[in-house]
C-alpha positions in Angstrom: 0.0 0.0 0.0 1.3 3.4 -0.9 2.3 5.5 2.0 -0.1 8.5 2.9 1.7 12.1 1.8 1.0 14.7 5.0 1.1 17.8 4.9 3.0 20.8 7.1 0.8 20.7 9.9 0.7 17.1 10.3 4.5 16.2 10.0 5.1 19.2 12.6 2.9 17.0 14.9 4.3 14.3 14.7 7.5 15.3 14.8 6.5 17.5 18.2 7.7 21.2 16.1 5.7 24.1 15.1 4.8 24.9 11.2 7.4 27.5 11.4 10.0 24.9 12.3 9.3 22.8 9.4 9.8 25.4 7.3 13.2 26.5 8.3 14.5 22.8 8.3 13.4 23.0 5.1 15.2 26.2 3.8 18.3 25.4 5.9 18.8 21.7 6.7 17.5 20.0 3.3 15.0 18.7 5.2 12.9 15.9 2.6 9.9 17.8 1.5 7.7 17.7 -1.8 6.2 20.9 -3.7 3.1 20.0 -4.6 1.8 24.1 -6.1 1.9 25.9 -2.9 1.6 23.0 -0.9 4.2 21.2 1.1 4.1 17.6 1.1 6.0 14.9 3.5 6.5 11.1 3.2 6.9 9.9 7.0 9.3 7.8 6.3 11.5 10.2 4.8 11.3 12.4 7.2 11.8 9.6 10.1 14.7 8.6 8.4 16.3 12.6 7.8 15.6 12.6 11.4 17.5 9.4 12.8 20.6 10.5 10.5 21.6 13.9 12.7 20.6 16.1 10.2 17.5 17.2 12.0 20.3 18.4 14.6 19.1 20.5 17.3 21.6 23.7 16.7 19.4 26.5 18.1 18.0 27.0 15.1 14.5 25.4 15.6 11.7 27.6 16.5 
């Protein structure tokens, strides 16, 4: 089955961050993300994964 795409608000949930987060590990740490017209979309398991490499490092940069 194919996996569900969330959007902004959902993968800021789950991941316990606010929108504003998401966006700025997007513009500054490559986080994986999807444009989909104006839309953001996120793959869980991408994002899980970005996570559990460091990347997502917590630098002071998260809002």
């Amino acid at each position: 089955m194919a996996e569900v795409w969330l959007s902004a608000e959902q993968i800021a949930a789950h991941l316990g961050v606010t929108k504003d987060t998401v966006y700025l590990w997007i513009a500054e740490k490559s986080m994986p993300a999807n444009r989909v017209g104006r839309l953001w979309k996120f793959q869980t398991s991408e994002v899980d994964e970005w996570v559990r490499s460091g990347r997502a490092g917590d630098d002071g940069g998260a809002l």
